[in-house]
C-alpha positions as CSV (number, residue, x, y, z in Angstrom):
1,X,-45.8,23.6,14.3
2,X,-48.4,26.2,14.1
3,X,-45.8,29.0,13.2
4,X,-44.1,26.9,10.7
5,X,-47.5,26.3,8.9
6,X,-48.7,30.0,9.4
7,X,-44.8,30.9,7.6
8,X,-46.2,28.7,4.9
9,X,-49.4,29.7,4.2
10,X,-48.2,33.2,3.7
11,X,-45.8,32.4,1.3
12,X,-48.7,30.3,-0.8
13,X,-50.9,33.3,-0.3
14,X,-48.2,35.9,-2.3
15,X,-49.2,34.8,-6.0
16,X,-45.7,34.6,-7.6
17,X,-46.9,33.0,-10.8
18,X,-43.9,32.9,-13.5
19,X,-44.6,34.9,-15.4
20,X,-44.0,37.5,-14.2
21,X,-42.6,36.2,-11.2
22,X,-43.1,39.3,-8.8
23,X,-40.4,37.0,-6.5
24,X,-39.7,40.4,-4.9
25,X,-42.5,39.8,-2.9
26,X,-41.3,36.4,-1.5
27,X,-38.0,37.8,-1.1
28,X,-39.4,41.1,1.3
29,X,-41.7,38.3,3.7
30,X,-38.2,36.2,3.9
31,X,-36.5,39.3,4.7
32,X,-38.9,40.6,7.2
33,X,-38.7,36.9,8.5
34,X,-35.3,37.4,9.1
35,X,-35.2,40.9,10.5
36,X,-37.5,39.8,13.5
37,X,-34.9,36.7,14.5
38,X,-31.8,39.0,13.7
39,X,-30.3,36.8,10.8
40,X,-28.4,38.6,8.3
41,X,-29.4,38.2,5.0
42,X,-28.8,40.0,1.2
43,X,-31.5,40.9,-1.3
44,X,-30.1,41.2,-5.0
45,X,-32.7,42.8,-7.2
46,X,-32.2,42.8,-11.1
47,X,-35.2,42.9,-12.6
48,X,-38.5,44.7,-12.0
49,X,-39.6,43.5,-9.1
50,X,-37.6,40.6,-9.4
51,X,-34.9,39.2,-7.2
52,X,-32.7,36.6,-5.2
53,X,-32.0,36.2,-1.2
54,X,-29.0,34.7,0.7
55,X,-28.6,34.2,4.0
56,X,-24.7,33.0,4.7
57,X,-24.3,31.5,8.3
58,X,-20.5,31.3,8.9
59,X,-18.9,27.8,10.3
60,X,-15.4,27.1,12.2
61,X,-13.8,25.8,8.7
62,X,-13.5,26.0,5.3
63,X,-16.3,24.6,2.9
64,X,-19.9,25.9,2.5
65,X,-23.2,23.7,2.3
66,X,-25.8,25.4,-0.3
67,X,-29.6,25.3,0.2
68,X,-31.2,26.3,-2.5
69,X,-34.6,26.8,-4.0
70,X,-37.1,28.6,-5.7
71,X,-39.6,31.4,-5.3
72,X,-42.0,31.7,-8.6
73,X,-44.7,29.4,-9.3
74,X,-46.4,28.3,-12.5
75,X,-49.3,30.0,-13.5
76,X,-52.8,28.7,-12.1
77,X,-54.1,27.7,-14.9
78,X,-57.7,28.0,-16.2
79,X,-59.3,24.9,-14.5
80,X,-61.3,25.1,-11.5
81,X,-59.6,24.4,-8.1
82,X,-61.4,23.1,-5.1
83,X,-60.3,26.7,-3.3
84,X,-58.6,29.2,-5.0
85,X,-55.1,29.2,-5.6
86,X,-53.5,31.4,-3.4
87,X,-55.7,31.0,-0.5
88,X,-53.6,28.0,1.2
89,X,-56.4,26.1,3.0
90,X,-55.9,23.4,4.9
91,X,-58.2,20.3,4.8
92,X,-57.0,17.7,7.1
93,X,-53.3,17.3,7.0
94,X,-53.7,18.6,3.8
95,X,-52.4,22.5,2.6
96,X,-53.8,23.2,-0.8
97,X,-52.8,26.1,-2.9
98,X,-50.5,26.9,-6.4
99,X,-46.6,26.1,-5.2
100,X,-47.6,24.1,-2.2
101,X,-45.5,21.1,-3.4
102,X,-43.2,22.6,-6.5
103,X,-41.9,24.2,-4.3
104,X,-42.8,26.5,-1.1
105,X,-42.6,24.2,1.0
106,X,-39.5,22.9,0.3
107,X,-38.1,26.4,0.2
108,X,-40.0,27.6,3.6
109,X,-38.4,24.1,5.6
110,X,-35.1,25.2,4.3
111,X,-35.4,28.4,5.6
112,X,-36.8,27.3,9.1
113,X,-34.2,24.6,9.4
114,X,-31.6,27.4,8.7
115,X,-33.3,29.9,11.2
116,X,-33.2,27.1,14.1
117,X,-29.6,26.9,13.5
118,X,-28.7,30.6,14.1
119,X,-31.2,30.9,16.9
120,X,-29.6,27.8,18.4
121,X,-26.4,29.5,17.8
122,X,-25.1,25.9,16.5
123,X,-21.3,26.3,15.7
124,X,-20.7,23.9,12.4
125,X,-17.6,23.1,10.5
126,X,-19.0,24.4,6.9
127,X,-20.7,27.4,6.3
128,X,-23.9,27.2,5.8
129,X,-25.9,29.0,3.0
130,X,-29.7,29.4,1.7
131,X,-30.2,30.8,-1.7
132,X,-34.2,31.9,-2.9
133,X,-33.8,32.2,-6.5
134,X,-36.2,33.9,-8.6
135,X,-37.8,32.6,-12.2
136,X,-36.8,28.6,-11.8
137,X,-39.9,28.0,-13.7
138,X,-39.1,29.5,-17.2
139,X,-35.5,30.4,-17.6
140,X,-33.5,30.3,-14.2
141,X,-32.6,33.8,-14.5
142,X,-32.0,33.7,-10.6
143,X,-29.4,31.1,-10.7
144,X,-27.7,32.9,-13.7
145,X,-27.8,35.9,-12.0
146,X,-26.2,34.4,-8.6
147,X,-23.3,33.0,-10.8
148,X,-22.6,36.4,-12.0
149,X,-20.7,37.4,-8.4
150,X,-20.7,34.1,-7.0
151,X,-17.5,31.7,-7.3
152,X,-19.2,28.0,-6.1
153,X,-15.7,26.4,-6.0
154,X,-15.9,26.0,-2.1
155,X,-19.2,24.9,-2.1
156,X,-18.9,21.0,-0.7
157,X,-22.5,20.3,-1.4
158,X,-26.0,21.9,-3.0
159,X,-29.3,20.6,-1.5
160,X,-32.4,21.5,-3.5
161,X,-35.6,21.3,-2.2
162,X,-37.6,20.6,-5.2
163,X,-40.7,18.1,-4.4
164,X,-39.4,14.4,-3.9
165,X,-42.1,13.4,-1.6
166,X,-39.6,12.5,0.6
167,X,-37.1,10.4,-1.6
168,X,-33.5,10.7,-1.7
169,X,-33.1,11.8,-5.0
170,X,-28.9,11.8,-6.8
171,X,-30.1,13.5,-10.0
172,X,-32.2,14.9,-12.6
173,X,-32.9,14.4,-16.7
174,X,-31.4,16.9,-19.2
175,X,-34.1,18.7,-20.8
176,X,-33.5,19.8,-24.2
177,X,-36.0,21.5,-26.4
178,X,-36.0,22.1,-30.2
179,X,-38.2,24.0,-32.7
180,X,-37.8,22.9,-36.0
181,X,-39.3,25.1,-38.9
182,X,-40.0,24.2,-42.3
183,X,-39.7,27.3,-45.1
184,X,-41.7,26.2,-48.3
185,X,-43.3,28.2,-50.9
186,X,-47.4,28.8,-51.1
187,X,-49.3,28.2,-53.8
188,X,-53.5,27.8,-54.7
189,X,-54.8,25.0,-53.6
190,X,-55.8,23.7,-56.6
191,X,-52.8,23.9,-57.7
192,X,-50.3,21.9,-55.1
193,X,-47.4,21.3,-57.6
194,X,-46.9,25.1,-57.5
195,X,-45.6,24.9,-54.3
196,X,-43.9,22.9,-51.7
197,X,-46.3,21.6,-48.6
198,X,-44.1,22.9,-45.6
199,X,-47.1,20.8,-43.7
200,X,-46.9,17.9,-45.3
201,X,-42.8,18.0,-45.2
202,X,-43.5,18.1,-41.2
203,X,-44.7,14.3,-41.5
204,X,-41.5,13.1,-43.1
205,X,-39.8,14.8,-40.4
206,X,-41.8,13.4,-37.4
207,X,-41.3,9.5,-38.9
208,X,-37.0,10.8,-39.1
209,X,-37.9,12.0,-35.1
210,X,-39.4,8.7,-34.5
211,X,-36.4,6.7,-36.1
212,X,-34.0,8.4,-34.3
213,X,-35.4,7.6,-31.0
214,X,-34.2,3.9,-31.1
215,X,-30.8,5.0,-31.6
216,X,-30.7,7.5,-29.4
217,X,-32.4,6.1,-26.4
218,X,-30.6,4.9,-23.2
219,X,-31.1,4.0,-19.5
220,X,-29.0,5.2,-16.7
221,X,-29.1,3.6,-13.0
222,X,-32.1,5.9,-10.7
223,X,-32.2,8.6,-13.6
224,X,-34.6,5.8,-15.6
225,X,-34.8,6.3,-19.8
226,X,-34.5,8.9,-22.2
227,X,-37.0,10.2,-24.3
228,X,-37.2,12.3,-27.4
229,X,-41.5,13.1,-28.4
230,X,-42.8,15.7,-31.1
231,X,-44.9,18.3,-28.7
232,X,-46.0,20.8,-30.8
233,X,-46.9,21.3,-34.4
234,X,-48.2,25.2,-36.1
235,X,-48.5,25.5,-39.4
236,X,-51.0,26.5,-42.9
237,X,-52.1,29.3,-43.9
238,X,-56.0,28.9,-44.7
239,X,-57.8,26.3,-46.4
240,X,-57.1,27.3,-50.0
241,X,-52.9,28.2,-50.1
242,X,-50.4,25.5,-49.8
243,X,-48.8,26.3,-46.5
244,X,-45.3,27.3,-46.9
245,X,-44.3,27.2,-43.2
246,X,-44.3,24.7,-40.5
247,X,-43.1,24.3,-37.4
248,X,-42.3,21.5,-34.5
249,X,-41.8,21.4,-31.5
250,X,-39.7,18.5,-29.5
251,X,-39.2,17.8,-26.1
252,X,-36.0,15.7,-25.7
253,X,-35.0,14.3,-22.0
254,X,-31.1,13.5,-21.5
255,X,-29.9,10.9,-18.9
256,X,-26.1,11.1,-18.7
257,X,-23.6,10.1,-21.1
258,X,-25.7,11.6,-23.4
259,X,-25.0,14.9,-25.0
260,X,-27.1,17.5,-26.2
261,X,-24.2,19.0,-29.0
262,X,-23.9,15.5,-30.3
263,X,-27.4,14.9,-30.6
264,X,-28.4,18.2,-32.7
265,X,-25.6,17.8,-34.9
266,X,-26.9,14.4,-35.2
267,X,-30.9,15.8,-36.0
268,X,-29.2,18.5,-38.4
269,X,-27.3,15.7,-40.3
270,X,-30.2,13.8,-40.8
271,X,-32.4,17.1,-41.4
272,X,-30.3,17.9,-44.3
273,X,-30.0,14.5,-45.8
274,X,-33.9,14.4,-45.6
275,X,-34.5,17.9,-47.3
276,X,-31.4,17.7,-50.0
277,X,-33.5,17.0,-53.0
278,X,-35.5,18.8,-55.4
279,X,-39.2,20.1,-54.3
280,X,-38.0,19.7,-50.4
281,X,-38.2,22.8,-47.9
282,X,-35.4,25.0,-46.5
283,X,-35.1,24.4,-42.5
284,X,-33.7,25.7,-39.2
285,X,-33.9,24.6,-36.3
286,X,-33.8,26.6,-32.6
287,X,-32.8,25.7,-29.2
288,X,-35.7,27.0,-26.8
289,X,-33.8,25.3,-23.2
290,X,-31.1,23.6,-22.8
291,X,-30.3,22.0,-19.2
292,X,-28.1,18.9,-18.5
293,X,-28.9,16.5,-16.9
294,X,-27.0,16.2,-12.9
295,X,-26.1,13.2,-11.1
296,X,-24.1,12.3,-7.8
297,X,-22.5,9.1,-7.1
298,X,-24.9,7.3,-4.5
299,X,-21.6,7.5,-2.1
300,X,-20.9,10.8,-1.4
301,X,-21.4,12.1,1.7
302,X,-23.9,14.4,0.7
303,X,-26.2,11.4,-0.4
304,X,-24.9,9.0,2.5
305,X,-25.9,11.3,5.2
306,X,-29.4,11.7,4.2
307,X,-29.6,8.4,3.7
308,X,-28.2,7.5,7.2
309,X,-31.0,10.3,8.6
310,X,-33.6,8.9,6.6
311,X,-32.5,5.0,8.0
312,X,-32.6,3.8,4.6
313,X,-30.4,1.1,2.8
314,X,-27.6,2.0,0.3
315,X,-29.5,1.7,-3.0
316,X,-32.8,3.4,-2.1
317,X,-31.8,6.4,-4.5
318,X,-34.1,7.8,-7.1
319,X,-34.0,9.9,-10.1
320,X,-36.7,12.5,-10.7
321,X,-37.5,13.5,-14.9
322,X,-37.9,17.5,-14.4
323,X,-35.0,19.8,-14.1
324,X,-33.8,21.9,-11.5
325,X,-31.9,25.2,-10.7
326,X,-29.0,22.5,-10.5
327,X,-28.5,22.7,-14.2
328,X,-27.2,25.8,-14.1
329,X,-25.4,26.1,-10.9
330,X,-24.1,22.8,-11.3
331,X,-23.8,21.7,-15.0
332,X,-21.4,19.3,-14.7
333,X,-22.0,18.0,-11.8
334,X,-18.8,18.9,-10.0
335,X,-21.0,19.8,-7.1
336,X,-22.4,17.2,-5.2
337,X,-25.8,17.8,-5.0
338,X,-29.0,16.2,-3.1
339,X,-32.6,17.2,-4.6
340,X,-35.2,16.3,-1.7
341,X,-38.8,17.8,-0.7
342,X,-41.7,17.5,0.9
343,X,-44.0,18.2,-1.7
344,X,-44.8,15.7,-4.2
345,X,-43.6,15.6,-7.7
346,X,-46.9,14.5,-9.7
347,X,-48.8,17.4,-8.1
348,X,-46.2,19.7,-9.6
349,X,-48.2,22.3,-11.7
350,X,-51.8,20.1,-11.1
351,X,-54.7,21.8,-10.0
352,X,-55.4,21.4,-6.5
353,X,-51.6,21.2,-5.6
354,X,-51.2,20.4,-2.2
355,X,-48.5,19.0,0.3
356,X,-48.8,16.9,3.4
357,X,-48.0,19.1,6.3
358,X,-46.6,16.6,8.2
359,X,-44.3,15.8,5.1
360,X,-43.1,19.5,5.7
361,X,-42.7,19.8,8.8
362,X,-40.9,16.6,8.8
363,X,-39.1,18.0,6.4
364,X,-37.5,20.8,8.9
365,X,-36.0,18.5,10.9
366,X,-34.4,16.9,8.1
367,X,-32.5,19.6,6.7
368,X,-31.1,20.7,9.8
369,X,-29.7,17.6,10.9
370,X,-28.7,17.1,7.2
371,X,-26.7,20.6,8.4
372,X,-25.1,19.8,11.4
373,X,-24.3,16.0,10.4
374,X,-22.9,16.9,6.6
375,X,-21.1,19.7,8.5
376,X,-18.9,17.5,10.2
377,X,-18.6,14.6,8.4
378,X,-15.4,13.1,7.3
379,X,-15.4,10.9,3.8
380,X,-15.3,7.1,5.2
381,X,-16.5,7.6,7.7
382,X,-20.1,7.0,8.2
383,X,-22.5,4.5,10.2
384,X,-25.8,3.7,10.2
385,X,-26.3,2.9,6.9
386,X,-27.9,-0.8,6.1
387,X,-26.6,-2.8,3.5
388,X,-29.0,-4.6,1.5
């Protein structure tokens, strides 16, 4: 207990804050981690001070089981916290500090749970593999990076160790951000039919936004309801000049069928029948992110085995709203793929982030036996699990 806390701790005290990241850092304590116990492992920089670690334990057959999480952080923030950031004190059964739950700890009880394996010199089925990607938090460009030498065909199943405060969690919302700008003409003031109101344009297009929503919204089973929600708004020029530029920003949240393509050539069809006549602005729009939205059927092994660990009934699955390095190593969710964490999800980028340390370190012992039972599993043919 004490060492796995202490191995946490010092991963909250490294400030990898995204951006920049600096996951370099995380990536040198993992692999000095793993040069004291004699695991091998790979570092692959490609970015100043920047970079992703594997460690690749090899079973008896074929397959391979993929741990995976992340390294950077979110920024701090400007609002007081009860102890600073990257300190990682512990009050109670409480560890406090920036990544606590989203997601060191996750990422340090993979690792441990990995570790015990090799030093246990456990002999699995499936090889078993941990990836620490770097820069999660803005654009995944770990994950990409990975896929650039990495071929996940044989990879049976992907854990991710994002926070689910414990849940079993079969998938994620699509997250789908748009910025639409408005091109108008300035003009004095006084004078507002000299120019077209880029600003006041933006209001027609919020109210198309808003109807579109009805349409567009759907439910799917654990994943809840998708949303679509006008985030951001810049525009004018000073008091005096009719603005001729405006901008929005919108956050859109995909549950699956949906599909992103359909939906901008849908916003871009109604766009240009909105701003067609006479007087109206000129308009693009921009994709800022685009990740899918992941789901695994509630049966797979992957799901049923945590679920026989955990002692839980059939249905108790859940969805979680953010999106994970899944999207882009899995973004059609060929891969069957379990998201569960210690840390909790509504303390994600709070102040005064913290995780339950008995939630980690409960949490260890999950993921290995998640290991060695998934390992050698056979489809059909698992017990333990209660029917409602």
């Amino acid at each position: 207990m004490d060492d796995a806390v202490r191995f946490l701790q010092e991963m909250i005290q490294i400030d990898s804050s995204n951006p920049p990241g600096n996951e370099h850092e995380i990536a040198k304590a993992l692999a000095k981690r793993c040069e004291s116990t004699g695991i091998p492992y790979h570092i692959t920089p490609f970015e100043s001070n920047r970079s992703n670690l594997e460690i690749h334990l090899k079973g008896k057959g074929q397959g391979k089981l993929l741990f995976c999480g992340h390294m950077d952080t979110v920024l701090p923030g400007q609002q007081p916290w009860r102890s600073p950031p990257f300190s990682a004190q512990i009050e109670g059964e409480k560890l406090y500090g920036r990544g606590t739950s989203d997601m060191k700890s996750g990422l340090c009880a993979m690792y441990l749970a990995v570790e015990s394996l090799f030093l246990e010199q456990k002999e699995l089925e499936k090889d078993i593999v941990f990836l620490a990607t770097a820069g999660e938090e803005v654009d995944s460009c770990g994950a990409r990076e990975y896929l650039k030498d990495q071929n996940l065909e044989d990879v049976e199943a992907m854990v991710i160790g994002e926070p689910t405060k414990e849940k079993v969690v079969i998938g994620h919302k699509g997250a789908f951000w748009l910025n639409i700008t408005l091109c108008g003409k300035t003009a004095h003031g006084s004078m507002p039919e000299e120019g077209i109101n880029a600003v006041e344009w933006s209001q027609k297009v919020m109210e198309m936004i808003e109807s579109l929503k009805s349409d567009w919204n759907i439910s799917a089973a654990s994943l809840g309801t998708s949303s679509m929600a006008v985030t951001k708004i810049d525009g004018g020029v000073q008091t005096n000049v009719i603005p001729d530029r405006c901008s929005l920003g919108i956050d859109i949240r995909s549950v699956p069928p949906q599909s992103h393509e359909q939906l901008l050539a849908k916003i871009n069809e109604k766009l240009t029948t909105l701003l067609s006549g006479d007087g109206a602005p000129a308009f693009f729009v921009e994709t800022e992110l685009d990740r899918p939205s992941i789901r695994t059927d509630k049966a797979n092994p992957i799901i049923s085995t945590a679920l026989e660990i955990k002692e839980l009934d059939r249905d108790d699955v859940h969805g979680v709203s953010y999106y994970t390095d899944g999207a882009v190593l899995n973004p059609e969710s060929k891969i069957p793929t379990l998201i569960y964490g210690p840390g909790d999800e509504k303390l994600a980028h709070q102040p005064d982030e913290y995780v339950d340390i008995k939630s980690y370190l409960r949490s260890i012992d999950f993921y290995k036996k998640l290991a060695e039972q998934f390992s050698n599993v056979k489809e059909g043919n698992l017990s333990g699990i209660r029917e409602k």
